[in-house]
C-alpha positions in Angstrom: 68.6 128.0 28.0 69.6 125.3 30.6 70.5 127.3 33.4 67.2 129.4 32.9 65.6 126.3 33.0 67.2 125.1 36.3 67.1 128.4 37.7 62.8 128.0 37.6 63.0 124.8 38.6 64.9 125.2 41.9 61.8 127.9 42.9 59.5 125.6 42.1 60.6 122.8 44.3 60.8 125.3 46.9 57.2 126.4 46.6 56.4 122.5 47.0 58.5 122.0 49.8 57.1 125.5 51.9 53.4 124.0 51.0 54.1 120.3 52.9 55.5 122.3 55.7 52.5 124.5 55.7 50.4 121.5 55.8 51.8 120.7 59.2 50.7 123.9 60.2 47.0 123.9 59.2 45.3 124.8 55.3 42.2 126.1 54.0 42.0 123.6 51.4 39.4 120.7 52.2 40.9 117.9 50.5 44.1 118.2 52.2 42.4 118.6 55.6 40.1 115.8 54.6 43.4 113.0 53.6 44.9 114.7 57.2 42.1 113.3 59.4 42.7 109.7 57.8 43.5 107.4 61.0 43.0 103.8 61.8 39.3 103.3 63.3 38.3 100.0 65.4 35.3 98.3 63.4 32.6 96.8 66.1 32.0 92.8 65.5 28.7 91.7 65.9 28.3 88.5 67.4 25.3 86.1 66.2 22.4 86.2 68.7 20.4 83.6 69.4 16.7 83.2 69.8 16.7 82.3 73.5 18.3 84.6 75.9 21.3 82.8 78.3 20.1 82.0 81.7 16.2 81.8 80.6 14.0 79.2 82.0 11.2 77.4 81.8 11.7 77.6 78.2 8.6 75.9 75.7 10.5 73.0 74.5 7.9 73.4 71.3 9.6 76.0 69.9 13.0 76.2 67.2 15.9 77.5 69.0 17.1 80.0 66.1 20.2 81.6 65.6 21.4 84.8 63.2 24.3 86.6 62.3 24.3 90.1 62.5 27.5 91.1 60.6 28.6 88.1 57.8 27.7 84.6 58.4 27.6 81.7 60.6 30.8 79.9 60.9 29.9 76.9 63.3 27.0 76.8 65.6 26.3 73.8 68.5 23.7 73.0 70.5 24.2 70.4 73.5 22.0 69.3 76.6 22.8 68.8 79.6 24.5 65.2 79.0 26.6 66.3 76.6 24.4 65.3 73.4 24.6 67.5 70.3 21.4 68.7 69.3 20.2 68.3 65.5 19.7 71.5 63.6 20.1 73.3 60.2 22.5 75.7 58.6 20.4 77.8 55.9 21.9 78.1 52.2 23.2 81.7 52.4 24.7 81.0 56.3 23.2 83.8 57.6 20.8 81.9 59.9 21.0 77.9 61.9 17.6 76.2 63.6 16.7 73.2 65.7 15.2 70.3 63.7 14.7 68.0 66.4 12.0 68.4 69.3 13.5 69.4 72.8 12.7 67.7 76.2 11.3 68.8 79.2 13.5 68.8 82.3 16.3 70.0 79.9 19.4 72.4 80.3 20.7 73.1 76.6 23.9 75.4 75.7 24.2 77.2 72.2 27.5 78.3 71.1 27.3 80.4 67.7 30.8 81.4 66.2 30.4 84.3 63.0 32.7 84.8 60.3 33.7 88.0 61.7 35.5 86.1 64.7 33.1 86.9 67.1 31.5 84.2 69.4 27.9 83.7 71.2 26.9 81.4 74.4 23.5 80.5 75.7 22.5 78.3 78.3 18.9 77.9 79.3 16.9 75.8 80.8 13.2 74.3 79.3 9.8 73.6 80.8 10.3 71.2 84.6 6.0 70.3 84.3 4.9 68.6 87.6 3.1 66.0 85.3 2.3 66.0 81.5 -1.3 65.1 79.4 -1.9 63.1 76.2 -4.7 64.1 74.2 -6.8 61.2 72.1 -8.6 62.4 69.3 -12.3 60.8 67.5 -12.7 60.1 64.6 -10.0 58.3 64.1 -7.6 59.2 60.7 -9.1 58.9 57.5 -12.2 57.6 58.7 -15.8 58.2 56.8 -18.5 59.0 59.6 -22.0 60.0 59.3 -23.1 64.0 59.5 -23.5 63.8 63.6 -20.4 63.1 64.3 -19.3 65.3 66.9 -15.0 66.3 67.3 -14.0 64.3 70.7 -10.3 65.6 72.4 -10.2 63.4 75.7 -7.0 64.1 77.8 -5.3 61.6 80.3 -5.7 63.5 83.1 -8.0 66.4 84.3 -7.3 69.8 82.3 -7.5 72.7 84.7 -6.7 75.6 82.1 -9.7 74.9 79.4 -8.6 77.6 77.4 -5.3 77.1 77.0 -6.1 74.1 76.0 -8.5 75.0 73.4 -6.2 77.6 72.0 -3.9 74.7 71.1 -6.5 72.8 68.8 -7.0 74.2 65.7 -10.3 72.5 63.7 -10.0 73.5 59.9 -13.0 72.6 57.8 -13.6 72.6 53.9 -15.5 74.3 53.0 -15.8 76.6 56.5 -17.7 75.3 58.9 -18.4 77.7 61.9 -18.8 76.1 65.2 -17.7 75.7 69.0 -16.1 73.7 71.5 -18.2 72.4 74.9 -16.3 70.7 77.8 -18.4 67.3 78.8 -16.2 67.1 81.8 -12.2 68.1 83.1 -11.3 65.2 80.7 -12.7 65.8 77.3 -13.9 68.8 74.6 -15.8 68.2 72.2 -16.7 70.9 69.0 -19.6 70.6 66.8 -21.3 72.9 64.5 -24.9 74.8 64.8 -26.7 72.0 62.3 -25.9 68.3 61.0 -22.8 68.5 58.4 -23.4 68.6 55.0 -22.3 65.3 53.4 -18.3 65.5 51.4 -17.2 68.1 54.5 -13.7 67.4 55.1 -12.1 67.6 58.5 -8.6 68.7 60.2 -7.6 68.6 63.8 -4.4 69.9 65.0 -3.7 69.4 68.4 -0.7 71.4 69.1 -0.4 70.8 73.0 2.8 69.9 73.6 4.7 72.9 75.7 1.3 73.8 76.3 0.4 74.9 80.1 -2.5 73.2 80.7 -2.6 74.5 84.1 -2.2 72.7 87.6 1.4 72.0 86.4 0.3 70.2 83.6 1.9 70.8 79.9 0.7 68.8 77.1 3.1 65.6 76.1 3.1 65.8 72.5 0.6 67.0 70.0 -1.6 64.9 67.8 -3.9 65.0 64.7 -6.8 63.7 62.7 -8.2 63.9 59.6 -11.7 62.4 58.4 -14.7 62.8 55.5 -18.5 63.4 56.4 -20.0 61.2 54.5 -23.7 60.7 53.5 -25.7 58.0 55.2 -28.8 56.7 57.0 -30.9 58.3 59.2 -33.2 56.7 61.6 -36.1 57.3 64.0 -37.3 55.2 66.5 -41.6 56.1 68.0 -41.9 55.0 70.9 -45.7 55.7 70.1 -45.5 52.7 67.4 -42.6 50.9 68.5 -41.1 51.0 65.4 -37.7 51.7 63.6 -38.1 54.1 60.4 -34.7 54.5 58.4 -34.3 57.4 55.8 -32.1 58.1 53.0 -32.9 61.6 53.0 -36.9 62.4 53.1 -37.1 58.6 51.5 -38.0 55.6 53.8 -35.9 52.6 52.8 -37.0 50.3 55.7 -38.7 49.5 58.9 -38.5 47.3 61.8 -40.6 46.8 65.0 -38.6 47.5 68.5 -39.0 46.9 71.9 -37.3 49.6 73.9 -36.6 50.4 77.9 -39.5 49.2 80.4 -41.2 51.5 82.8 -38.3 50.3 85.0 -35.6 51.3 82.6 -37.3 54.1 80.4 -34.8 55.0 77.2 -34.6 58.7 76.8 -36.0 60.7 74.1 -33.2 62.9 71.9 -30.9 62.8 69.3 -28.2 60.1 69.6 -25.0 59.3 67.2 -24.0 55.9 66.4 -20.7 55.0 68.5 -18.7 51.6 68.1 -20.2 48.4 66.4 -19.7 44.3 67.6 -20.8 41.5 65.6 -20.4 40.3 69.3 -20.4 41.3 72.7 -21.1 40.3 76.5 -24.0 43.0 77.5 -22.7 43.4 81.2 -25.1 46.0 82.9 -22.6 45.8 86.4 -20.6 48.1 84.0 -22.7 51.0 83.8 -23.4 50.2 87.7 -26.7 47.7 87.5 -26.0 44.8 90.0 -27.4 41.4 89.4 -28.9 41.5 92.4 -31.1 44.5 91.5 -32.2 43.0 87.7 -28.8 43.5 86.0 -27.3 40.6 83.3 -24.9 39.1 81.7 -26.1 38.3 78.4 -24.3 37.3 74.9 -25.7 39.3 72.1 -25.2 39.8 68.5 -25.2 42.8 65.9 -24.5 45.3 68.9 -24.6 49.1 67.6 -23.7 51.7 70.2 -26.3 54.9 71.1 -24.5 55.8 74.1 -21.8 55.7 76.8 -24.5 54.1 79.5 -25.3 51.5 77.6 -27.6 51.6 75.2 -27.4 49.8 71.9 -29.5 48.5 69.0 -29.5 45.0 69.2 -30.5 41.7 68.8 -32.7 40.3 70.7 -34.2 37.3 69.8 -35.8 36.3 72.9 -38.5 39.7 72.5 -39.2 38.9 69.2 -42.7 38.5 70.8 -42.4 42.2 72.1 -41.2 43.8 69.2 -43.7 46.2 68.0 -45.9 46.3 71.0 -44.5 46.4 74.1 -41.2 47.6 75.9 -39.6 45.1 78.0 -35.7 46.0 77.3 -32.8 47.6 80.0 -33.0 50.5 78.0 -31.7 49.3 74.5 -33.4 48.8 71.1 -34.3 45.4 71.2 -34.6 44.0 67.3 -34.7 40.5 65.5 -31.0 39.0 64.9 -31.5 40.1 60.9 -32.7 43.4 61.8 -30.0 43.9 63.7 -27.5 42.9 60.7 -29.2 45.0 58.7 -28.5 48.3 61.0 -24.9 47.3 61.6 -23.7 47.4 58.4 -26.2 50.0 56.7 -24.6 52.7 59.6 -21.6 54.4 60.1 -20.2 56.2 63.0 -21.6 59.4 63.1 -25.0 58.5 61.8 -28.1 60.4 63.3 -30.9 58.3 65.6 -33.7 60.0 66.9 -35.6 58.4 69.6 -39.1 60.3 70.3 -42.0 59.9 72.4 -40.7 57.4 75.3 -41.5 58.1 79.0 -37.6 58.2 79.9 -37.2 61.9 79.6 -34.5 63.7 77.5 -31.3 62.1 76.5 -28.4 64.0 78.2 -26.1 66.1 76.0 -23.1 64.6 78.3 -23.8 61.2 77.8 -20.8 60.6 74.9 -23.3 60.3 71.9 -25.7 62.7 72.9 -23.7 65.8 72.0 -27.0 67.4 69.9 -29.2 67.4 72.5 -27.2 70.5 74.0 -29.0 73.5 72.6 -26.7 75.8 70.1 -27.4 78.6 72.3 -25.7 76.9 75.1 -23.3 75.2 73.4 -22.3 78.1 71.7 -21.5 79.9 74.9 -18.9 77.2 75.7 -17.5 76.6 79.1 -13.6 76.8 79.3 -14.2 79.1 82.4 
């Protein structure tokens, strides 16, 4: 039985040995023709990219410079300008991504270098905005502040804004609840935005100026952005007849007081509108030489107290002890609302910025819409329109 046995075995290793050599020679059988084509194959490494291309310029210095892996994870990245200086960024949790948390300059070369766990390695250079001059935007109210239902949005820039658009584009005003309304350029410095009507009192206000890398045109980018927040707050309302040279003040439809006034002369007529209340002084110098009245053509210099602004040309409620004798029945001021000393008190600290006075009935004409605090007197259906053209 053991040499039968060998004798079958010898065949069989045989067979095996005439089947590997067949192999070499080609088979029908697909899993040894599939384990034949195994062979070493070059895997492609995919380098990190990064948000900005190399050699861009004029790059918007406002916006993250972001990096990703494509294949695995970040190993290292660095950013540096132009002096050397590494800029600040982030590595996210899982690795797979790195941002800038710093703000970039203008007038800047930077250079990214990314490296990716697969070995693979990423440069950038670029270059960011070279603006032939830059723009701060101010912003009224001022943050946190309380102002009456006429207060009007003001965004004055430091120098003359050639692109309006662009500029608007980068101010976002977010009401609550939703307010619709519109901006209205008073001139190349300063926007303002109102709504159709008066607020409604407990309206809360947002303004995001987001200018910086913004072309402004001219050259012109925006220097950095700026925000505000304020309240509308219920208040005082007041109307002055010229008819009866008298004050009325309103909470609502209800008359809380009344004063006699002496407003502009023939000479000096004060316009009829809508104006807002601006700044307040216990004290100030009246100076009319600033709004371009020369003493020598019936200007002054005169002390006064309890000064409440109506306008940018000069016209305030005030007091004015010297027309006491007027007040009520005749008009003898530059222009402004000429009250007693307590009268005057009272006004300044019964209203707010942003509270509504109506002047009616004087022989000065309207009150122009561009005169700082006279915003309302545009009509909606201008004002609507805009004018960032």
């Amino acid at each position: 039985m053991r040499k039968s046995v060998g004798v079958v075995i010898i065949p069989l290793i045989t067979a095996l040995s005439l089947v590997g050599c067949t192999i070499d020679r080609g088979t029908d059988d697909p899993q040894v023709l599939q384990e034949s084509k195994v062979e070493t194959v070059a895997v492609e490494k995919l380098p990190p990219v990064v948000s900005v291309e190399d050699g861009a310029k004029s790059v918007s210095p406002a916006e993250p410079v972001v990096v990703k892996a494509l294949d695995g994870t970040l190993s290292e990245v660095t950013m540096t300008n132009q002096d050397g200086k590494v800029v600040k960024g982030e590595m996210s949790a899982d690795k797979k991504s790195w941002s800038t948390t710093e703000v970039l300059g203008y007038y800047r070369t930077y250079t990214v270098t990314a490296t990716g766990s697969n070995g693979s390695e990423t440069t950038a250079k670029f270059a960011t905005q070279s603006p032939a001059g830059t723009a701060f935007v101010n912003l009224s109210p001022f943050e946190g502040a309380n102002v009456g239902v006429g207060q009007t949005i003001g965004m004055r820039f430091s120098v003359p804004v050639q692109d309006r658009k662009a500029a608007q584009e980068a101010i976002t005003i977010t009401t609550e609840p939703k307010v619709e309304g519109a901006f209205y350029w008073l001139n190349d410095y300063e926007v303002r935005w109102r709504p159709e009507q008066f607020w409604d009192p407990g309206t809360k206000v947002t303004v995001d100026a987001k200018i910086y890398g913004a072309d402004l045109g001219g050259g012109i980018y925006g220097s950095e952005d700026n925000s505000t927040h304020f309240t509308i707050k219920g208040g005082y309302s007041a109307v002055i007849d010229d008819n009866t040279k008298t004050m009325t003040i309103y909470d609502g439809e209800t008359v809380v007081n009344t004063m006699p006034v002496s407003l502009g002369s023939d000479r000096w007529p004060t316009p009829s509108g809508i104006y807002m209340v601006g700044d307040s002084y216990p004290e100030m110098v009246m100076d009319s030489t600033s709004f371009g009245l020369s003493m020598e053509d019936g200007g002054y210099k005169t002390p006064v107290k309890y000064a409440t602004q109506l306008s940018y040309s000069g016209i305030f409620v005030h007091g004015a002890p010297w027309s006491v004798w007027a007040q009520g029945s005749q008009n003898t001021s530059h222009g402004c609302v000429n009250v007693s000393i307590e009268n005057a008190a009272w006004f300044q600290q019964n209203f707010k910025r942003g509270d509504v006075v109506t002047i009616k009935n004087t022989v000065g004409g309207p009150m122009s819409g561009y005169d700082g605090l006279g915003d309302w007197n545009i009509p909606w259906s201008e004002w609507s329109k805009g004018n960032a053209h």
